[in-house]
N, C-alpha and C positions, 0 to 999 in steps of 0.2 A: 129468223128465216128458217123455214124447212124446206128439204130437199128428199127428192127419194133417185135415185143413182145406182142402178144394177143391183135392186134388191135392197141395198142399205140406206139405212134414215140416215141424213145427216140434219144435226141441231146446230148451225151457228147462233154465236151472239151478235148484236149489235153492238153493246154498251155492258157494261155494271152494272149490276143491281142495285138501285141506290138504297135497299133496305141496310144488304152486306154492309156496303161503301161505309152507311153511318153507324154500325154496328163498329165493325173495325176501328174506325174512328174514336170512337166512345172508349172503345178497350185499349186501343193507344193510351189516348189522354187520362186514361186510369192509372196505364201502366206508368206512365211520368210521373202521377201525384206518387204512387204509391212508393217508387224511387225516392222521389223527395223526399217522404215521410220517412222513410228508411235511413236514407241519409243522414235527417237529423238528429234523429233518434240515437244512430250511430258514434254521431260527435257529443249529443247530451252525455253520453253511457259512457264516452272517454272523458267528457269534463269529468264527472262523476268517480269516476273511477280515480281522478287525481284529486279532486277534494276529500274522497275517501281516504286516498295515501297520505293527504295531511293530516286528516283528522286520526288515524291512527300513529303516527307520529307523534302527533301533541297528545294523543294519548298515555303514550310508553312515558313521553317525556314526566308527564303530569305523576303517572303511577310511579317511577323512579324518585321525584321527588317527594311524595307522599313515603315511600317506602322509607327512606333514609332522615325524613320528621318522624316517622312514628320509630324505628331505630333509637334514634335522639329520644324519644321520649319515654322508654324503654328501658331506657340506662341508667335516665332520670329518674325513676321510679324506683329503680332497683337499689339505687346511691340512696332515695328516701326511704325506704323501706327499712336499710343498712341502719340510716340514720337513728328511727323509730325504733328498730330494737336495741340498740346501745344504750339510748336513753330510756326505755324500759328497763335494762338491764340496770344502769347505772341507778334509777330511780329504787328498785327495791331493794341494792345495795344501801344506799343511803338509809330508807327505812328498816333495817334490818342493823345500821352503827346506831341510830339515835333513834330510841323508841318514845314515841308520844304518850304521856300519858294523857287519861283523860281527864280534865280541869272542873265538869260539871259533875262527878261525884264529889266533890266537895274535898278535893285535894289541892295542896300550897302549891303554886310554880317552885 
């Protein structure tokens, strides 16, 4: 409806525009998915976040015990190695009291 009134236009409505109306609309119902989506994504990133604190946990745990096997078997090594050279040692003691000769130039036992 137009009007003119001592010089001034005036513009009423009638109604809405139902272009707006379904515009609006549309950006509403966006703005709920896009909440949704937000939302869950939110709680996945918290699951996530506590399977991550498990998995780092049984991590430490795992690397702890790896640490204190190979520990163990470090010791182990070191006890053999011990071993190895004493009986080296002992071994050229031995051939150094009792000397071999050798039998195939054609000498008696």
């Amino acid at each position: 409806m137009l009007s003119l009134a001592g010089g001034t236009l005036f513009l009423a409505s009638c109604g809405e525009d139902p272009a707006l109306k379904y515009r609006r609309e549309a950006q509403t119902r966006q703005i709920v998915d896009l909440e949704a989506r937000l939302a869950r994504m939110n709680a996945g990133m918290r699951e996530d976040l506590k399977e991550t604190a498990k998995d780092v946990e049984e991590s430490k745990r795992m690397a702890d015990e790896t640490e204190e096997f190979l520990k163990a078997k470090e010791e182990e090594l070191a006890t053999l190695e011990a071993e190895v050279a004493k009986a080296e040692k002992d071994h050229q003691a031995y051939r150094r009291r009792y000397v071999v000769k050798d039998l195939k130039t054609g000498g008696k036992p």
